[in-house]
C-alpha positions as CSV (number, residue, x, y, z in Angstrom):
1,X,-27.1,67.1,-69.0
2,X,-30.6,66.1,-68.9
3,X,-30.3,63.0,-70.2
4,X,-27.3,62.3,-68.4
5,X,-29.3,62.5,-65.2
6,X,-32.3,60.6,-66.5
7,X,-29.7,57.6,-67.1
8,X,-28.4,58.1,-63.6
9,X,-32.0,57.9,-61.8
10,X,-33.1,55.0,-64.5
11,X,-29.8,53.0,-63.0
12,X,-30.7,54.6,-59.5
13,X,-34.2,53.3,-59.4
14,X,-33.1,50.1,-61.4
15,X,-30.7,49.2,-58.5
16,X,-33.4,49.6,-55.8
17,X,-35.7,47.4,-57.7
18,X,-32.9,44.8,-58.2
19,X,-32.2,44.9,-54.4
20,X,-36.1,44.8,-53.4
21,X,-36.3,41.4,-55.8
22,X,-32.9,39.9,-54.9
23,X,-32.6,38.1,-51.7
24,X,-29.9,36.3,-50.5
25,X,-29.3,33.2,-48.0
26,X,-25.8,31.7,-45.5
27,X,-24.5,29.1,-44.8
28,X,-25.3,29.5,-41.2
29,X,-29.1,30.2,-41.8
30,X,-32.5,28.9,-42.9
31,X,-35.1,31.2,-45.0
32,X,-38.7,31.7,-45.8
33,X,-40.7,33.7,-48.2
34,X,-43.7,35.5,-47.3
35,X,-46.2,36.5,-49.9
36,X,-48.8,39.0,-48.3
37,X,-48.2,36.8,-44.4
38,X,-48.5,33.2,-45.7
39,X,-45.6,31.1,-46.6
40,X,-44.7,30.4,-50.0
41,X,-41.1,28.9,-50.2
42,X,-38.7,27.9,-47.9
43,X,-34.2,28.5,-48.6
44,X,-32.3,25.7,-47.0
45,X,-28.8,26.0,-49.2
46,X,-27.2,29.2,-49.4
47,X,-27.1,31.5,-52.5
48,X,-28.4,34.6,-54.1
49,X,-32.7,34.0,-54.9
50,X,-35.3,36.5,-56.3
51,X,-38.7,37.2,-54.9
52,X,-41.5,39.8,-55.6
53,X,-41.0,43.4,-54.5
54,X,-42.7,44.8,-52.2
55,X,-45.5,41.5,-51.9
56,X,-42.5,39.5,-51.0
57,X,-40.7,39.7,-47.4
58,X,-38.3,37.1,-46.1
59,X,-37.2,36.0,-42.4
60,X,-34.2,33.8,-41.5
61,X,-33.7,31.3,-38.9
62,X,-30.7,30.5,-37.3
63,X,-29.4,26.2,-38.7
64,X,-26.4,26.2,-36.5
65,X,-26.7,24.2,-33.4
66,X,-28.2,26.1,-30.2
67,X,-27.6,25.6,-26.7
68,X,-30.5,26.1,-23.9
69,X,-29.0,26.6,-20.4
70,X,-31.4,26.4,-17.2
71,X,-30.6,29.8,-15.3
72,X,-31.5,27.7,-12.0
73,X,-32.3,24.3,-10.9
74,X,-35.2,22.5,-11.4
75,X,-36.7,20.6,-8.7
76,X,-37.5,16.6,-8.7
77,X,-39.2,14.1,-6.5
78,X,-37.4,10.6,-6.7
79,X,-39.7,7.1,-5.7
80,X,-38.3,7.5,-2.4
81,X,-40.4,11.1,-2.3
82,X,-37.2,13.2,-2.1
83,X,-36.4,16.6,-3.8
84,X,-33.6,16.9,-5.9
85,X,-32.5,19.9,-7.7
86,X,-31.5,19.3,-11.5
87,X,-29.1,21.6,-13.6
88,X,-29.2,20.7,-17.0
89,X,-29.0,21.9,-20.5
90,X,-29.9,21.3,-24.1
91,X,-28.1,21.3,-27.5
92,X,-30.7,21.8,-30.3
93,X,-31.5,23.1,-33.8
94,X,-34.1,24.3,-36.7
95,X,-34.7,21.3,-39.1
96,X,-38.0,21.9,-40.4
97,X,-38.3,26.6,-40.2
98,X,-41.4,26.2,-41.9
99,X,-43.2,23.7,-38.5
100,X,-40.9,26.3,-36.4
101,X,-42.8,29.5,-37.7
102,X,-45.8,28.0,-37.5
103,X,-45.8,25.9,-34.4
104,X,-43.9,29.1,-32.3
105,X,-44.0,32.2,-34.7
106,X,-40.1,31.9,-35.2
107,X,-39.4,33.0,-31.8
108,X,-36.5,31.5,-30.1
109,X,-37.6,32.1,-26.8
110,X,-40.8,30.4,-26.8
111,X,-39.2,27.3,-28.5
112,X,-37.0,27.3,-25.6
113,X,-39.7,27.1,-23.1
114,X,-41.0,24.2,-25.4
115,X,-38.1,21.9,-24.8
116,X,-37.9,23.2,-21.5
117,X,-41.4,21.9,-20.9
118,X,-40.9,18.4,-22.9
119,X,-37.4,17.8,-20.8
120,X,-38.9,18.3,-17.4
121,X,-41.6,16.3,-18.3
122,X,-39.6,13.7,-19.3
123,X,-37.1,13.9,-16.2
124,X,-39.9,13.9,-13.7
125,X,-41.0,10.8,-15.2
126,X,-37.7,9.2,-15.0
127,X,-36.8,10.5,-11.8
128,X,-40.1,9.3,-10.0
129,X,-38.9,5.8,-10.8
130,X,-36.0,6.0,-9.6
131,X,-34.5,6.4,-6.5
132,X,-31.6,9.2,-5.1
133,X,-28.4,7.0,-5.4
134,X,-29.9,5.6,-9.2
135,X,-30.5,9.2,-10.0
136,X,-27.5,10.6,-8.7
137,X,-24.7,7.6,-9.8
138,X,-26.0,4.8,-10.9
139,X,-28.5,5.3,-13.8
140,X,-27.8,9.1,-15.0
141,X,-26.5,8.1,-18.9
142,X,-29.7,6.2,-19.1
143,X,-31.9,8.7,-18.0
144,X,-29.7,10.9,-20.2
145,X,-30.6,8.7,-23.1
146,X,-34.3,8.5,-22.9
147,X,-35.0,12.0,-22.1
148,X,-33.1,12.9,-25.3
149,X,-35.2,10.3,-27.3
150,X,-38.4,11.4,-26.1
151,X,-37.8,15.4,-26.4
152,X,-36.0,14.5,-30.3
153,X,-39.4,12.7,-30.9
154,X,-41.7,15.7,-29.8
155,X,-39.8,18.3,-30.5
156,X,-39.8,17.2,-34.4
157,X,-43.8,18.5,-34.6
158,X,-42.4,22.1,-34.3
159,X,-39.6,21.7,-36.8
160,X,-36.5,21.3,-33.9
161,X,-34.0,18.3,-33.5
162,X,-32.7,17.6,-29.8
163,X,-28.9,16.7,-30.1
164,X,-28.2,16.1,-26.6
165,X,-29.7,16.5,-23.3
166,X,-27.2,16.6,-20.4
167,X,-27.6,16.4,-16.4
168,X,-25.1,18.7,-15.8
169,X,-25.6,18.3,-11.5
170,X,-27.9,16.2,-9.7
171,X,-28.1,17.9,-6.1
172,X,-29.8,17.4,-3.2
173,X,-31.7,19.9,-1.0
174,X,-29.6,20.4,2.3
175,X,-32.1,18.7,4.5
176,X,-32.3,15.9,2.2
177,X,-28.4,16.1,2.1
178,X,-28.0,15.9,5.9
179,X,-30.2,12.8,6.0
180,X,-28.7,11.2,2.9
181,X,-25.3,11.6,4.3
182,X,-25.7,10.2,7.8
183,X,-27.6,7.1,6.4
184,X,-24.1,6.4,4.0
185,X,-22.3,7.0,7.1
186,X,-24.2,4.7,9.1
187,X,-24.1,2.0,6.0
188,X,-20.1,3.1,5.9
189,X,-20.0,2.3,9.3
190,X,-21.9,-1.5,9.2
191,X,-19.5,-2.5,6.6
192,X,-16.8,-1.4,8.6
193,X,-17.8,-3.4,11.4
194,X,-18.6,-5.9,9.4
195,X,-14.8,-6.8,7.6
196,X,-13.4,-5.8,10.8
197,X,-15.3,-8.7,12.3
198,X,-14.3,-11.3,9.4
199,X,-10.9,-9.7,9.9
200,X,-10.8,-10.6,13.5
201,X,-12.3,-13.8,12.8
202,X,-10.1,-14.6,9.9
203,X,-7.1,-13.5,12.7
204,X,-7.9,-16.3,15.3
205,X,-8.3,-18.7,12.6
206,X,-4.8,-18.4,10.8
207,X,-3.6,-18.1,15.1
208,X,-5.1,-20.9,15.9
209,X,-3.7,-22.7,12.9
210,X,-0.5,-21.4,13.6
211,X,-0.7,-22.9,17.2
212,X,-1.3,-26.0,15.9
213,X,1.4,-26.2,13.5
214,X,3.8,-24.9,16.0
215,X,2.7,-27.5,18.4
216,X,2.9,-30.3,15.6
217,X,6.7,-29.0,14.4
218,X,7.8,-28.9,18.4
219,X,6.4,-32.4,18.7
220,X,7.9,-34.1,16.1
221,X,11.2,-31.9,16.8
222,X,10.9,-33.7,20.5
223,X,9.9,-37.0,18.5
224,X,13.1,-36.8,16.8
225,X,15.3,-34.7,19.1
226,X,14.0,-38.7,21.4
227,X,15.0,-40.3,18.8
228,X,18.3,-39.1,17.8
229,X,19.4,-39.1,21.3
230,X,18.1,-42.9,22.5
231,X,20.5,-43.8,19.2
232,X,23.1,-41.6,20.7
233,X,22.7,-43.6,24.0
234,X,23.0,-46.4,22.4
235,X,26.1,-46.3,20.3
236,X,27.6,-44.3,23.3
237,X,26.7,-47.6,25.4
238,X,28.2,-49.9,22.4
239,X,31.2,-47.4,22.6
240,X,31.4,-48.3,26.5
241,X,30.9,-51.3,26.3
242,X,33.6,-52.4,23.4
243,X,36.3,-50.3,25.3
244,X,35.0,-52.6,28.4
245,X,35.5,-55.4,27.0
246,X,39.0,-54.5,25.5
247,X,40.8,-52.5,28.4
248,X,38.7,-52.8,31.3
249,X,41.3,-50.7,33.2
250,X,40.9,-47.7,31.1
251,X,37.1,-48.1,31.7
252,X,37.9,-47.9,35.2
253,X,40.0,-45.1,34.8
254,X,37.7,-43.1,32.8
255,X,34.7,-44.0,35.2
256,X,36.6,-43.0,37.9
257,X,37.5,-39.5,36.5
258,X,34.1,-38.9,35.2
259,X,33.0,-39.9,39.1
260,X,35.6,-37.1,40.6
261,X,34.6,-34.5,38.0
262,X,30.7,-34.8,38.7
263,X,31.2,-35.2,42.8
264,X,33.9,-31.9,43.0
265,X,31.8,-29.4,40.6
266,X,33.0,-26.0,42.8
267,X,35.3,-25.0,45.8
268,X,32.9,-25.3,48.5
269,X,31.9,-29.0,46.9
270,X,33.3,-31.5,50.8
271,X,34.1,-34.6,50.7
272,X,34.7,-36.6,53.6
273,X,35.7,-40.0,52.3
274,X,38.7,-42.6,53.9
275,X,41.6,-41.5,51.3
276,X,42.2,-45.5,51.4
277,X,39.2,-45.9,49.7
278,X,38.4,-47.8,46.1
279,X,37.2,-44.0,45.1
280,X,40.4,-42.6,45.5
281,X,42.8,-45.4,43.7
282,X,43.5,-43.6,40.7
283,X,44.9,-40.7,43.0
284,X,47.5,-42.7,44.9
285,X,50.8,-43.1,44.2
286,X,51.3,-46.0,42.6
287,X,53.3,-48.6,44.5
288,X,56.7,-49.9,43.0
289,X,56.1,-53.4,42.6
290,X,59.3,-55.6,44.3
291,X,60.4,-59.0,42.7
């Protein structure tokens, strides 16, 4: 029975030994050795590793990627001396733990306040050469871009890699809002005036070139309208004047009708004429001639 139990506390106190020497590392993490406060090795790949019990203690940092959200907007001055209030955020991770430990004792919060520091240093540069509508539209991936290549090349001397830095909203205080606002309206409002001005000039052109195509298209419709009727004249007066010169009694005849239709157009139309006249020969009887 005794020796039984001797075996059991030799395994006992041979586990605990085994678990104070035997370390181990994930995927997800990053680990350093401490011998009596200093560093002596640091575990990138995962696995199962040994150290020295009770001399040697061992921390692990976090190797996934991070993300650093601004509770509340930061406040910029543009070139044009305007406030603008900046939301951003930043995507980050531990590359080098040994530079981390070192540069800010492992503690996640203080890195934080590191990049925190580097990115608003780098966006009030940028932003002070630029002005509101660069800042807000025009220019925001650049900005993007060279903040993230300036905090990357910093925040390497502490062991951290920037992934990505991203303006999430560019606003503008409301009383440089109210001013912004009424100066685009006011631009809005010159533009307007302005195309509605080339529209109205670009209206009385195409009029007055319309006028003068009309008036060319009703002058040569006269021209030939002229035209075509002096040639109607004219074979109408070689019409006449062949049927004159073949019959000239049914020339008389038909000049005489033509005469009574034009002078009697209505019933009050008076005539007051000798019925003996030439005028009326065609509306006599006409006399039976005797041998």
């Amino acid at each position: 029975m005794q020796k039984t139990t001797r075996v059991f506390v030799a395994i006992l106190v041979f586990l605990i030994l085994l678990s104070m020497a035997t370390y181990t590392v994930d995927q997800r993490e990053h680990g350093i050795v401490f011998r009596l406060g200093e560093i002596v090795a640091v575990k990138k790949d995962p696995g199962l590793y040994f150290k020295v019990p009770l001399v040697d203690n061992v921390r692990h940092f976090d190797n996934r990627i991070l993300t650093y959200d601004s509770s509340t907007p930061d406040r910029f001055i543009t070139s044009e001396k305007k406030n603008v209030l900046v939301d951003s955020f930043i995507k980050w991770r531990i590359i080098d733990p040994a530079k981390y430990y070192v540069s800010v004792n492992g503690d996640e919060r203080q890195a934080e306040r590191r990049l925190t520091q580097t990115v608003n240093d780098g966006l009030r540069a940028e932003f002070g050469k630029r002005t509101i509508q660069e800042v807000v539209s025009g220019e925001r991936s650049e900005i993007m871009d060279i903040i993230k290549e300036r905090a990357d090349r910093e925040s390497n001397n502490i062991g951290i890699q920037i992934l990505d830095v991203r303006l999430r909203r560019v606003d503008l205080p409301k009383e440089v809002s109210d001013s912004v606002y009424q100066r685009m309206e006011a631009e809005r409002k010159s533009v307007a005036n302005e195309l509605r001005s080339e529209g109205f000039a670009e209206s009385e052109k195409i009029k007055a070139n319309a006028e003068k195509e009309k008036e060319i298209i009703i002058t040569d419709a006269y021209r030939e309208a002229q035209k075509l009727k002096g040639e109607g004249d004219a074979k109408a007066a070689r019409v006449y004047s062949n049927v004159f010169n073949k019959n000239k009694e049914f020339y008389d005849f038909y000049r005489s009708i033509e005469a009574y239709r034009n002078s009697v157009n209505s019933k009050d139309d008076i005539l007051v004429l000798d019925p003996n006249t030439e005028f009326f020969k065609y509306l006599q009887p006409k006399k039976n001639s005797t041998k």
